[in-house]
C-alpha positions in Angstrom: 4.6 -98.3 27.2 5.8 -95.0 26.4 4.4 -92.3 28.1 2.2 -89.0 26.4 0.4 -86.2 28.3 -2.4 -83.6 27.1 -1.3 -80.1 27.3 -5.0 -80.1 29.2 -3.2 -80.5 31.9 -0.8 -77.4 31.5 -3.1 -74.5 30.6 -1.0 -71.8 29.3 2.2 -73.3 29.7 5.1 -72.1 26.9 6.7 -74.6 24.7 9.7 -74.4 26.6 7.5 -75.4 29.5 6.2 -78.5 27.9 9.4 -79.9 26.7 10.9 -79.4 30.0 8.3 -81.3 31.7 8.4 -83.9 28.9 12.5 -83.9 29.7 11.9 -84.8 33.2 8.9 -87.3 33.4 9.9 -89.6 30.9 7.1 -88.6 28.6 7.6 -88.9 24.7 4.7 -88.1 23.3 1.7 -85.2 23.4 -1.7 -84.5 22.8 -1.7 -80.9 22.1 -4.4 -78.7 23.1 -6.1 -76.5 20.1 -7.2 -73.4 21.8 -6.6 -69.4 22.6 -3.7 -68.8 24.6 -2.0 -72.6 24.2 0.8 -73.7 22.6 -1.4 -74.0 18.8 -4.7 -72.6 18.3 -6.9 -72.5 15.6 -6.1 -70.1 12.5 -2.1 -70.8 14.1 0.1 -69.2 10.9 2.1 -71.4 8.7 5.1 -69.9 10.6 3.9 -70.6 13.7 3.1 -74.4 12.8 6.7 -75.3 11.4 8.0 -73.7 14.5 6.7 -75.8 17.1 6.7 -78.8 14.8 11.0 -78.2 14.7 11.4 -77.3 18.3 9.0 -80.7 19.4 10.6 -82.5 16.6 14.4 -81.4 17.9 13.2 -82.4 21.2 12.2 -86.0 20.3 8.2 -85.5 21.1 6.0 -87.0 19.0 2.7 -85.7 18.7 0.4 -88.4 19.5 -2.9 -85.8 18.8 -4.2 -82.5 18.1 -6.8 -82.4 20.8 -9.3 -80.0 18.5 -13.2 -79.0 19.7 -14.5 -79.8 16.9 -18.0 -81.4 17.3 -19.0 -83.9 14.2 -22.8 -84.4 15.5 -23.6 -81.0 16.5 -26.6 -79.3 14.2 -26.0 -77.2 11.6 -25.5 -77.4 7.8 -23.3 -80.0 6.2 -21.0 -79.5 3.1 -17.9 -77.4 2.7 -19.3 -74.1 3.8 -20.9 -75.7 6.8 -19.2 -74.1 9.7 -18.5 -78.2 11.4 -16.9 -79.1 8.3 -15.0 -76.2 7.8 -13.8 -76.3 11.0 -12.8 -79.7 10.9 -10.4 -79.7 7.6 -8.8 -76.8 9.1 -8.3 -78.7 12.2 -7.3 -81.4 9.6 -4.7 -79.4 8.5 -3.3 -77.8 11.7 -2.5 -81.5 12.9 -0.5 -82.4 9.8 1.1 -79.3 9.7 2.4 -79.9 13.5 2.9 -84.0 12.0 0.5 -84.9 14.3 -1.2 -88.6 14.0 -4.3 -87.9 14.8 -6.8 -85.7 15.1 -9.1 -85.6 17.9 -12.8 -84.8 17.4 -15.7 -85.0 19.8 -19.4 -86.3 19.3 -20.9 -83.2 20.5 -24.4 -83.3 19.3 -25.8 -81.6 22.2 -28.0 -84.1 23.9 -28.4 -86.5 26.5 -27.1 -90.0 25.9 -29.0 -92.4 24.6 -28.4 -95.0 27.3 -31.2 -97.0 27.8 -34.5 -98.4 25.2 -34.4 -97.2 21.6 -32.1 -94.5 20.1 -34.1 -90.9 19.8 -35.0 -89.9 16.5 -32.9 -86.4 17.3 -30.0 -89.1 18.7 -30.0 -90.8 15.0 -30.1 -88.1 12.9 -26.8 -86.6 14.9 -25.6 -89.9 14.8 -26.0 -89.9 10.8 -24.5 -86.4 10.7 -21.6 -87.4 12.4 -21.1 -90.2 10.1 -21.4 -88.0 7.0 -19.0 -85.3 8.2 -16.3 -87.9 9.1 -16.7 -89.4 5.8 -16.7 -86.0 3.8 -13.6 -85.0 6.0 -11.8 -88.5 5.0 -10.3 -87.8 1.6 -8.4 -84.6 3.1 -7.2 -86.6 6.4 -6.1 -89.4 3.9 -4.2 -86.4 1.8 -2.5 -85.4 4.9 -1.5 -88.8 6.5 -4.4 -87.7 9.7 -6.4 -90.3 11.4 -9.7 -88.8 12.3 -9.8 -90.0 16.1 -13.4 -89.3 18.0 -13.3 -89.5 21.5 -15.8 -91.1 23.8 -17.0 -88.1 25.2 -20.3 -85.9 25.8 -23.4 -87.2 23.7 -21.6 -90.6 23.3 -19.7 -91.6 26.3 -19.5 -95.2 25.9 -18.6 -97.1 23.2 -22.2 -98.5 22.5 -23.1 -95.0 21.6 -19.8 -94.3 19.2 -20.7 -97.9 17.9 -23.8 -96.0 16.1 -21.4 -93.5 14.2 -19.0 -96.2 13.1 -21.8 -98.2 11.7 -21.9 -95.1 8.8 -18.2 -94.5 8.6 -17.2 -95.8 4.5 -14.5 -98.8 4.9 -11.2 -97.7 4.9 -11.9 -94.4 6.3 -9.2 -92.9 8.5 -11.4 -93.1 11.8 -10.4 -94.4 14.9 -11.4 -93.9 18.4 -9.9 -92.2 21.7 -11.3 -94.6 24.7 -10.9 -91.9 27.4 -11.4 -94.3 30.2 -13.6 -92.1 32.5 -16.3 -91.2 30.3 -17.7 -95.1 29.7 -17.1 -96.6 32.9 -18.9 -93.7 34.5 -22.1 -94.2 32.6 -21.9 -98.1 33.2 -20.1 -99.8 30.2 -17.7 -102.6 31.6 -14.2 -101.9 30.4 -14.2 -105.7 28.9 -17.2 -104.0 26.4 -15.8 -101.1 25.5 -13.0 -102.8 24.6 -15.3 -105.4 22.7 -16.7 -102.6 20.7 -12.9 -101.2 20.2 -11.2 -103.8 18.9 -11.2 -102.7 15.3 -11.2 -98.9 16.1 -8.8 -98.0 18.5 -6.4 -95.3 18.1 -5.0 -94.7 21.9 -6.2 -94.9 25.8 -6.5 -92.0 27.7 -5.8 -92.3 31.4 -7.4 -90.8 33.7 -8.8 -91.8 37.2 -11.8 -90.4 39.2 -14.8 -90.8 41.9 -18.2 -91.2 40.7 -20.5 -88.8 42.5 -23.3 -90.9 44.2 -26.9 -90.8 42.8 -25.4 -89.3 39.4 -23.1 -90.4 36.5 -20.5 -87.8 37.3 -17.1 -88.2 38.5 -14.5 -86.1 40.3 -11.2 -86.3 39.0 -8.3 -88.0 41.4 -4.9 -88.8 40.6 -4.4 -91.8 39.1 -4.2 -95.1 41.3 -6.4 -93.0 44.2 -10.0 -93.0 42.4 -12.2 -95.8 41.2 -11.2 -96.7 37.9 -10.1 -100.4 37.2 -6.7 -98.9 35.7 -4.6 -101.8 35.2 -7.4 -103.6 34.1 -8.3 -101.6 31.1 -4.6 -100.9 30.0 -4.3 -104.4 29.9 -7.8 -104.6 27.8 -6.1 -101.3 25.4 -2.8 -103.4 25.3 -4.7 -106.3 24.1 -6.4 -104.8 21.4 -3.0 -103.0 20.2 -1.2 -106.4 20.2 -3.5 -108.0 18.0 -2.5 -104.9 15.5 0.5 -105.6 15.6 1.5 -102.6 18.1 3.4 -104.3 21.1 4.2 -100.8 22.8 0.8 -98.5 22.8 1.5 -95.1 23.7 0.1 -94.2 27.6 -1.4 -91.2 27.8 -2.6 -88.9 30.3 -5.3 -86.5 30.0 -5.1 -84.3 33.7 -7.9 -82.1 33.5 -6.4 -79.0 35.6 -7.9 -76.5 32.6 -10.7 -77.1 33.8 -10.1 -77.9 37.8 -7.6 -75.3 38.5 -7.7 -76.4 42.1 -5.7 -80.2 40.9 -2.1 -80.9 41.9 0.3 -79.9 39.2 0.3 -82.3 36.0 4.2 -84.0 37.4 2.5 -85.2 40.3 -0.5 -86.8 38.2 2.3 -88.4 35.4 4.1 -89.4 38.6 1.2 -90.8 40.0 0.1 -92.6 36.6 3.3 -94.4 36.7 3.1 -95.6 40.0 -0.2 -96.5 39.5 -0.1 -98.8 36.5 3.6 -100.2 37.2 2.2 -101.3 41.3 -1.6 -101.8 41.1 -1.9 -105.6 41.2 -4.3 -107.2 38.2 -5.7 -109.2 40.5 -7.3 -107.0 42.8 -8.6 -104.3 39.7 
């Protein structure tokens, strides 16, 4: 499988800094971080975009994702001068303009999960808006050869609660899905039904490993192969679901969240560690 990291995991590194570590662990592929002070932000100039896209290109990196913020559920007015859907065709744009395939989007719609009993009426209508926004967005990501990939994340951790937003998606939209491994199997979702759920939807796997904090839904990170999560087990379930589309080799890729825990090793250790993990953790055991 070939190997991809998130530039989550580098905060602030240079360009130079990413392909170097790319060089040296193997990895051939990115997710790269949208945000002030990365290696692309939003409003990035056209100069600025075929820059990076000729020094990752030169370097052989492929750019699995733009990791963007945008939020497809959150409130606020629809239509082009809605500020969601604004922001989303420029982030649209941005991750053609680097040749990115995808680009990521989270739920965002600013509540609680709907995990148990019948969906909220505030849960539906953000689950609606989502599905409008994607489809509005569609045309332009089809323009630009972008999948539209929303992650499990936030308001819809699991894919039970992304399941809701597909439902509205028109056929033949360029949607897909990011399973980020820790978000459903923290709030309960067996990696055999997320995957189940997946089948027709998934764009990529995001490794990641963690501890759930008793008596909540949260998790500490850990490097991968020292937490809880069933990792061999649901590459195999990610693999699965690739080869039946006809993709033998699915890209692996780590999402190391030291952004946002400063105090983690460095991201080599954790692409290290991921290795290690996935290439010695016996199936049988996971």
């Amino acid at each position: 499988m070939p190997l991809a990291f998130s530039t989550l995991g580098c905060p602030g590194a240079s360009l130079a800094q990413v392909v170097a570590l790319a060089r040296v662990s193997g990895a051939t592929g990115l997710e790269l971080r949208a945000a002030d002070g990365e290696i692309v932000h939003p409003g990035m100039p056209p100069g600025g975009r075929r820059a990076v896209a000729a020094a990752l290109s030169a370097a052989g990196l492929a750019v699995l994702a733009l990791a963007s913020y945008v939020r497809v559920c959150a409130p606020g007015e629809d239509g082009r001068e809605g500020t969601v859907d604004a922001e989303l065709a420029s982030a649209v744009d941005l991750a053609a303009d680097l040749g990115a395939a995808n680009v990521r989007v989270f739920p965002g719609a600013g509540l609680q999960p709907a995990l148990e009993g019948p969906v909220p009426a505030d849960m539906a209508a953000a689950d609606a808006r989502g599905a409008r926004r994607l489809n509005a967005a569609a045309g332009l990501a089809r323009e630009r050869g972008v999948t539209l990939a929303l992650e499990t994340h936030d308001s819809h951790p699991r894919a039970a609660d992304l399941a809701r937003i597909l439902a509205g998606v028109d056929p033949g939209a360029p949607v897909k899905v990011i399973w980020d491994l820790m978000h459903p199997w923290r709030h309960g979702e067996a990696p055999e039904r997320t995957a189940g759920l997946l089948a027709d939807w998934l764009a990529y796997a995001q490794y990641k490993d963690g501890e759930r904090i008793p008596g909540t839904s949260d998790a500490t990170p850990a490097l991968p192969g020292k937490g809880s999560l069933p990792l061999r087990r649901m590459q195999r379930l990610a693999s699965g679901i690739a080869a039946a589309h006809g993709d033998l080799d699915p890209w692996m890729s780590l999402e190391w969240e030291k952004a946002w825990h400063p105090e983690l090793p460095p991201l080599a250790a954790a692409l290290d560690a991921l290795k290690t993990a996935l290439d010695q953790c016996p199936a049988r055991t996971q």
